[in-house]
N, C-alpha and C positions, 0 to 999 in steps of 0.2 A: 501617481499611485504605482509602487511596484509589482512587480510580476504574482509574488506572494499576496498582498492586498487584493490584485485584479481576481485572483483563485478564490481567494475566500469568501468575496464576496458574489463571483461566479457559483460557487458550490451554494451559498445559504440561498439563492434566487433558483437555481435548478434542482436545488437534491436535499435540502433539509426542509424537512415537514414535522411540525408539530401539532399535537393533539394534547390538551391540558387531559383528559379524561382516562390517557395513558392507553388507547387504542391499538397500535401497534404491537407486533409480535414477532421476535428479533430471530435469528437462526439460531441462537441458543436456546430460542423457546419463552424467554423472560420477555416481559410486558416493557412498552417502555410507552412512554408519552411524547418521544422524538423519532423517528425514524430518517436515517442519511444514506438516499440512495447514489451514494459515489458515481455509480456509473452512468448517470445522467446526465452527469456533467464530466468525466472522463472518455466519452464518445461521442463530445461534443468538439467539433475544431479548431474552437476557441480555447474549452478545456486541453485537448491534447497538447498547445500551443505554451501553456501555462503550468499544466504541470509536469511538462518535462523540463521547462525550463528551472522549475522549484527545486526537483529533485535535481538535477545536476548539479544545482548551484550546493545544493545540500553534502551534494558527495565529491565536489570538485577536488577536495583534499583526499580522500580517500582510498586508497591502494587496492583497487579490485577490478576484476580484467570482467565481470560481469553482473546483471542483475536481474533479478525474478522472483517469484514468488509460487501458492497454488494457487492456479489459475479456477476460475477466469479474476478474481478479485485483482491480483496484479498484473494482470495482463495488459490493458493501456497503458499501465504506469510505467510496467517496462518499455514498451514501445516507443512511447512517447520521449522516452528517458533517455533509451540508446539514440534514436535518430535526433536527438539535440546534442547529445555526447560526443557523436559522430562528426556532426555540424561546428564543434567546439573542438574540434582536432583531438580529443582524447575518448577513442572509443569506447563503448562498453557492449559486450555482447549481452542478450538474452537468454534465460533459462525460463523453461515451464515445467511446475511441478504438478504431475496429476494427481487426480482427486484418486483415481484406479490407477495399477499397473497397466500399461497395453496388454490387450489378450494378445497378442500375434506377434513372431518377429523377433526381438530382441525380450519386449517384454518389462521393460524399464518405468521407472516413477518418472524421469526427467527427462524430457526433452532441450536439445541443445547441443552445441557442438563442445562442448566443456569436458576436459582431461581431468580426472584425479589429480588433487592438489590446488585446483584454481581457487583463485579467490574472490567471494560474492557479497552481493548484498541481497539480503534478504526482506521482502516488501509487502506489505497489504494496503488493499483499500480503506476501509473501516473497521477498527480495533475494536471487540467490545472484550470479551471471553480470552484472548488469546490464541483458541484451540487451531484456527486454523493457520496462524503462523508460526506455532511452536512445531505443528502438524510440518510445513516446510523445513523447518531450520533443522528436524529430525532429518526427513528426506535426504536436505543438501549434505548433511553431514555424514549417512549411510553413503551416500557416493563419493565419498573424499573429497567433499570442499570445503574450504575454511571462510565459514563467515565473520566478513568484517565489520558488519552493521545492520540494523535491522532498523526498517522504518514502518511507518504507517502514514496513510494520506490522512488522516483519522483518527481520534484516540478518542472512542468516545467514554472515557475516564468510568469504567468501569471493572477495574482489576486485570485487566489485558497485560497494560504495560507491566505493572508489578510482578505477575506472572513470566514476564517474556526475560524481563530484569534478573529475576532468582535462576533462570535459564543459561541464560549466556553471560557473556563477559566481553561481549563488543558492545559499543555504545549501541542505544535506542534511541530513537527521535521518532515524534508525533510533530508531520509541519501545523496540523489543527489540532484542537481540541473541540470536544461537543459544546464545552463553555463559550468560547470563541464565536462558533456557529451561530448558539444561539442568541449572544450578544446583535451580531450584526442583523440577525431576521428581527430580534424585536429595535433595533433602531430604527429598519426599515417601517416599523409600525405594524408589523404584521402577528405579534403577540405580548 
């Protein structure tokens, strides 16, 4: 099984939870009958192990000196991302986009050591709405960075991507989808 298989099936045993009755209540506010808590399996040491390896492999071709997202949703994934990048002889720095400006200081949305002009990628955890990654790709581009790809750990196929799509003009990729997910939890037996 490769590293992508070993994630997915890591993710739908830690982080995908279903409810036929449609239970759940998503940060959008919309009801769903799945909920995928990524970071279950993104702060786990196996997950970190796995999906930096996904994302690197995902971006190995890709011309960009860093990666990040708003935190904390992308915040493992950067992590995990750069220190396999790093380990693969082709680094990538990290950027963190805040939810707030710093009150103090400089007073900035992003943290990171990143010059006007660099060039990123742009990441979330789980996709549903878009809002909070269209919400970074705003950010990175108010501070002069040119994004060269936007990913999600997650697409859980609910108008995000489309939304992210009509936005920019760099490729998007979803390494899952919630179809995907939910495929392997009910082979597992468990729906």
């Amino acid at each position: 099984m490769d590293a992508r298989e070993r994630l997915l099936h890591l993710l739908s045993q830690k982080s995908f939870f279903y409810d036929p009755q449609g239970g759940f209540t998503l940060s959008s506010g919309r009801k769903s009958n799945v909920y995928i808590d990524a970071k279950r399996t993104l702060l786990s040491s196996q997950g970190m192990v796995l999906v930096g390896r996904v994302f690197f492999e995902s971006l190995r071709d890709v011309s960009a000196e860093a990666i990040g997202g708003l935190t904390l949703g992308a915040d493992p994934i950067a992590y995990a991302t750069a220190l396999t990048s790093t380990l693969e002889g082709r680094p990538l720095d990290v950027f963190i986009v805040r939810k707030e400006p710093k009150g103090y200081g400089t007073q900035r949305w992003i943290e990171g050591g990143l010059e006007k002009g660099s060039q990123v990628v742009v990441i979330d955890d789980v996709l549903t709405t878009g809002t909070s990654t269209l919400k970074a790709i705003e950010r990175v581009e108010e501070a002069g960075f040119t994004v060269k790809k936007v990913m999600a750990l997650v697409d859980r196929q609910e108008g995000g991507r489309e939304r992210i799509e009509e936005r920019v003009t760099c490729p998007f990729e979803a390494i899952f989808t919630k179809e995907e997910l939910l495929r392997v939890y009910r082979e597992r037996g468990c729906g």
